[in-house]
C-alpha positions in Angstrom: 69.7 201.9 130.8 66.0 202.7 131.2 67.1 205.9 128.7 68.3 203.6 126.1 65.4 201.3 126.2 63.1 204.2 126.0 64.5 205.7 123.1 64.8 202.6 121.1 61.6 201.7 121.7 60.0 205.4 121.1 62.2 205.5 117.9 61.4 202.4 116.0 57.7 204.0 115.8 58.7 207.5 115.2 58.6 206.1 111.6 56.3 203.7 111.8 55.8 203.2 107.7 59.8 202.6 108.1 59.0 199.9 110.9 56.3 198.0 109.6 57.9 197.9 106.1 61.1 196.5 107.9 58.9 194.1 109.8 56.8 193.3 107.0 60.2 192.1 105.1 60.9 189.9 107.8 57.9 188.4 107.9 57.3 187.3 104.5 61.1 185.8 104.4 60.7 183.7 106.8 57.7 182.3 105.3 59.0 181.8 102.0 61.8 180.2 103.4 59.5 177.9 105.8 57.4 177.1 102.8 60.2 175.9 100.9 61.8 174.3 103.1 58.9 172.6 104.4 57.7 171.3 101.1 61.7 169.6 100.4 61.2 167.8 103.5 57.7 166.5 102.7 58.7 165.8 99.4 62.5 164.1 100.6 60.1 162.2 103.1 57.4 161.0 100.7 60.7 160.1 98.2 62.0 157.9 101.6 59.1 156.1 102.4 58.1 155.5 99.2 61.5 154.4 98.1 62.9 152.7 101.3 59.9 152.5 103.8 57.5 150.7 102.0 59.9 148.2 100.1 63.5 148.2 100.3 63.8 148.4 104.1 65.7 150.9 105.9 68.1 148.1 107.0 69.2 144.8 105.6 71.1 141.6 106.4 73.1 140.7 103.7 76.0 138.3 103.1 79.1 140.4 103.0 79.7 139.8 99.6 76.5 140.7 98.3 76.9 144.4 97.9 79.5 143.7 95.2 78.6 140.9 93.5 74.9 140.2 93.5 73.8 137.0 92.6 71.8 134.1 94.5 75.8 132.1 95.4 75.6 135.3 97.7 73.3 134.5 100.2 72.8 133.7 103.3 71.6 131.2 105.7 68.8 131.9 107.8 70.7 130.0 111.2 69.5 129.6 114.8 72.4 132.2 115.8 71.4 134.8 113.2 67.8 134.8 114.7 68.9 135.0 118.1 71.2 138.0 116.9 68.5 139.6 115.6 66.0 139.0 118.5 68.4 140.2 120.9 68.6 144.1 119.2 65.2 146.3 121.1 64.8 147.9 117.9 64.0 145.1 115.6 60.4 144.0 115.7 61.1 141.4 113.2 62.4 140.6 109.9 61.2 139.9 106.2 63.3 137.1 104.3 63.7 138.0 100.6 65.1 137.0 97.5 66.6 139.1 95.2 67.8 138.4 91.9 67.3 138.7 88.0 65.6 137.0 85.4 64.4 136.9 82.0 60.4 137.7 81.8 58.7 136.1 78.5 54.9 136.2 77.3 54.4 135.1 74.1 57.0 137.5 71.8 57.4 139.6 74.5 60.8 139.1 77.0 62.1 142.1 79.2 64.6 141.9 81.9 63.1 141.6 85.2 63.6 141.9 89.2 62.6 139.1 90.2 61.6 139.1 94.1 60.8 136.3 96.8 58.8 137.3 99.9 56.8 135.8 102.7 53.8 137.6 101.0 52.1 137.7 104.7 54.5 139.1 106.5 54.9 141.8 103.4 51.3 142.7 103.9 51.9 143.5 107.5 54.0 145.2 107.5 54.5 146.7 104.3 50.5 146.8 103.2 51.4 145.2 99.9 47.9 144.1 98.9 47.2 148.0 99.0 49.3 148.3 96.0 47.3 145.7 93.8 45.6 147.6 91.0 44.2 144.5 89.2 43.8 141.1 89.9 44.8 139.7 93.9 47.1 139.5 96.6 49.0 136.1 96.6 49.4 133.4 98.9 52.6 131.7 100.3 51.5 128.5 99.1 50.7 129.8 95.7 52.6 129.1 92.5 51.8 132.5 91.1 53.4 136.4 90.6 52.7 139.4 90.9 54.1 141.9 88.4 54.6 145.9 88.4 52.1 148.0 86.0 55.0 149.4 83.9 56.2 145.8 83.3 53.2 144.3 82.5 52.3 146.8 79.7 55.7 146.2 78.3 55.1 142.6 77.9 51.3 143.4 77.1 50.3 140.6 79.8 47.0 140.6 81.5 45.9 138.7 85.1 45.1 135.1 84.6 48.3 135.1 81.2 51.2 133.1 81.8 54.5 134.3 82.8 58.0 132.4 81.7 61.3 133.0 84.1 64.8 132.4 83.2 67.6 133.1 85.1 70.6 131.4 86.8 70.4 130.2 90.4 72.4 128.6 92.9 75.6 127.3 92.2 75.3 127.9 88.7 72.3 125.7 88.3 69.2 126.7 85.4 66.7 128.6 87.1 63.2 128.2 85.3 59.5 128.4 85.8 56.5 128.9 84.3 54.1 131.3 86.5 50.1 132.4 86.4 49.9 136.1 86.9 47.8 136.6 89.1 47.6 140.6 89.9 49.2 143.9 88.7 51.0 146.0 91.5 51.8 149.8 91.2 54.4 151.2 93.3 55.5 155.0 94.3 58.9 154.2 92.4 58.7 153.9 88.8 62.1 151.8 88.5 60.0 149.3 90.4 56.8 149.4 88.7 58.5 148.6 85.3 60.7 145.5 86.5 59.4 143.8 89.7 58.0 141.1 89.6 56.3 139.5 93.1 56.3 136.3 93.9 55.9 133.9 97.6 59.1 132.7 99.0 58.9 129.0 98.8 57.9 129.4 94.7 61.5 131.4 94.7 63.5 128.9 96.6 62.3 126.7 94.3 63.1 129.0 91.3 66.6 129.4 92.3 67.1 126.1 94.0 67.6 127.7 97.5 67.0 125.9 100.8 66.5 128.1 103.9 68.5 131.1 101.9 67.4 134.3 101.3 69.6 136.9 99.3 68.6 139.4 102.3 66.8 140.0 105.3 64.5 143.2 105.3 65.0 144.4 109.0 61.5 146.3 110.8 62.4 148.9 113.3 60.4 150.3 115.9 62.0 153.8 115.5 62.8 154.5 111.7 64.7 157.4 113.1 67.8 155.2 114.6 68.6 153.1 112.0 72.0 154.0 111.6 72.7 153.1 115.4 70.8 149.7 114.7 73.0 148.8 111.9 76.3 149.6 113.6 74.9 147.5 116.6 74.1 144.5 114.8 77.7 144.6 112.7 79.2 144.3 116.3 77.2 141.1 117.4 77.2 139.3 113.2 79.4 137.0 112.4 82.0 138.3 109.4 80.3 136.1 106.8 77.1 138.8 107.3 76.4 142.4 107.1 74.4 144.7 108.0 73.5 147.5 105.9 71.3 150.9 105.8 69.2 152.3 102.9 71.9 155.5 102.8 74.9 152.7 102.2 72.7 150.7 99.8 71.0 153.6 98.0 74.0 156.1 97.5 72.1 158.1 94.9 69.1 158.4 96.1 71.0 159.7 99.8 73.5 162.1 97.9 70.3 163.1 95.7 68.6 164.1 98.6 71.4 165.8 100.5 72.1 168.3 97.3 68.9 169.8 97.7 68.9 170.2 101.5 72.3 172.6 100.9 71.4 174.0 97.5 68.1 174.8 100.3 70.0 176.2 102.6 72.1 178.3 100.5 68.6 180.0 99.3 68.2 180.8 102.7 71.2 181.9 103.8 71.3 184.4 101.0 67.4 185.5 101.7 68.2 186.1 105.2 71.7 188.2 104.5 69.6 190.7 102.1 66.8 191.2 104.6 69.1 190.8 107.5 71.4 194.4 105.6 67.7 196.0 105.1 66.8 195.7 108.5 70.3 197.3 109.8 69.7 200.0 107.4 66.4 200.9 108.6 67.1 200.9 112.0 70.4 202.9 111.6 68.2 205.4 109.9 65.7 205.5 112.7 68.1 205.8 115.1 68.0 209.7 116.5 71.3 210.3 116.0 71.2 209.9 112.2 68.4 212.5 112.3 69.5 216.2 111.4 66.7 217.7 113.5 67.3 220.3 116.5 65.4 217.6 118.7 67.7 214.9 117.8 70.6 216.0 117.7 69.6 216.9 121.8 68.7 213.4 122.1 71.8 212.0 120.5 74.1 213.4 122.8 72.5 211.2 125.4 74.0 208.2 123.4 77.2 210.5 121.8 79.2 207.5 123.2 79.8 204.5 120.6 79.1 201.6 122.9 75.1 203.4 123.6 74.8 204.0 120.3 75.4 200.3 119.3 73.4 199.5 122.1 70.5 201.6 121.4 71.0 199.5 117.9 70.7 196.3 119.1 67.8 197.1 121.3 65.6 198.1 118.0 66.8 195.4 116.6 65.5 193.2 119.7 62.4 194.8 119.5 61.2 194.6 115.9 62.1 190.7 116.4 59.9 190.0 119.4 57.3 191.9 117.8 57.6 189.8 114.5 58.1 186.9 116.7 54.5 186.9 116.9 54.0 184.7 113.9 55.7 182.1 114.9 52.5 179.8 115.5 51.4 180.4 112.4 54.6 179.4 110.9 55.0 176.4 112.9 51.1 175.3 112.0 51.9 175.9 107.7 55.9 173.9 108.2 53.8 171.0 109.7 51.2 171.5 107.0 53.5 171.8 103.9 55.5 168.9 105.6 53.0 166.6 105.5 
């Protein structure tokens, strides 16, 4: 055994431009493929929070009907049991009631399709820093009788702060929904859908709108871990009653999920294919090293101390082993530029 190890060590460096060109290869293919993988996650991350974290929730409360057919007769009411449900779940730190539903946006000749959505505008800033996303204008109050409205939106109905914003839509029970609302800031989000159609207003002003009394469309659910939202969702389908479901971001944002899980496997293919062609270069190399693949009087002595197939394998592996500890030596510097490119 000691044999062996001797001459696999002693042989990887009886070449050592061969060695460190093998090593070398390794090395910069598994930072390529760190780096790129690396900078999907950051950039799938950046896409999550941006898209689900910081607005749409990475779980929802909706009225089991909702999914399919969403309009305001869809909603739910906000009940002592569904609090206690909720309340009762270690995950859930608290809840954002919301409405959710579309209207017709017109300023002057200008009209445009619109989002139209009701929050508790404090409880969004909480949590969700909303007032960071103001680019012009102010935050809103609960009380207020006022709106918010997305960058993209407001350039396409060439409105300013302090215009006036007409809604018109259909809300409960089939009833007109109508108002007439002062703009009073400009809000820029990560997602561009949402910056050209949202517009922001407080919760009472959309009950009102839609002619809803203690009913939201949805409940926005806060997590303490992010991480286990799929176990809080199948937890609180067990304890809600069937009129309510509860919902993640991947069940209520299926292109966005299958968007994100093509390019983790078209990743992984890269990779898989990277490592194959250096993993053939480095057996190549060592097979070559190897003294028995030598036609030199001195070798061909040595080899006959590994003439059987099993120590010549072995002596393989060993080299192998070898040049991998040694190139193993990066690994904090990999682990340092993942978390970098991650972030």
């Amino acid at each position: 055994m000691k044999t062996l190890i001797k001459l696999a060590w002693r042989n990887i460096w009886r070449n050592k431009r061969r060695t460190l060109i093998t090593m070398a290869s390794v090395f910069f293919a598994t930072i390529l493929s760190t780096l790129m993988v690396s900078v999907k996650d950051g950039v799938q991350s950046n896409m999550i929070k941006n898209s689900v974290g910081d607005f749409f929730g990475y779980v929802q409360v909706q009225n089991a009907d909702y999914k399919e057919d969403q309009n305001v007769d869809n909603s739910i009411e906000l009940t002592d049991s569904l609090k206690n449900t909720l309340s009762e779940n270690n995950n859930i730190k608290d809840f954002l009631p919301r409405i959710n539903s579309f209207a017709l946006a017109a300023a002057e000749e200008n009209t445009k399709g619109t989002m139209v959505v009701g929050a508790d505008v404090e409880k969004e800033d909480l949590y969700n820093k909303i007032s960071e996303r103001v680019v012009e204008g102010e935050y809103l109050k609960n009380d207020e009788q006022a709106i918010l409205v997305g960058n993209g939106l407001a350039k396409s109905l060439k409105v300013e702060v302090g215009d006036t914003l007409v809604l018109m839509g259909q809300g409960y029970h089939g009833s007109t929904a109508a108002g007439k609302y002062n703009v009073k800031g400009i809000i820029k989000f990560g997602s561009p859908e949402l910056s050209n159609r949202l517009v922001f207003l407080p919760i009472k002003a959309a009950q009102t709108l839609f002619g809803l009394e203690n009913r939201y469309t949805s409940l926005n659910i806060q997590l303490e871990n992010v991480n286990k939202f799929a176990a809080t969702t199948n937890k609180l389908n067990k304890n809600l009653s069937n009129k309510n479901k509860a919902y993640n971001w991947q069940e209520l944002l299926p292109q966005l999920y299958n968007m994100i899980e093509t390019d983790k496997k078209e990743g992984y293919m890269f990779m898989f294919i990277l490592y194959m062609v250096v993993s053939f270069g480095i057996f190549g190399t060592t097979l070559i090293g190897l003294p028995f693949a030598s036609n030199s009087k001195f070798t061909s002595t040595v080899s006959k101390v590994i003439a059987p197939p099993s120590k010549r394998f072995f002596c393989i592996f060993l080299a192998s082993v070898f040049k991998t500890i040694i190139s193993s030596a990066k690994s904090p510097f990999l682990v340092s530029m993942r978390s970098w490119a991650s972030s």
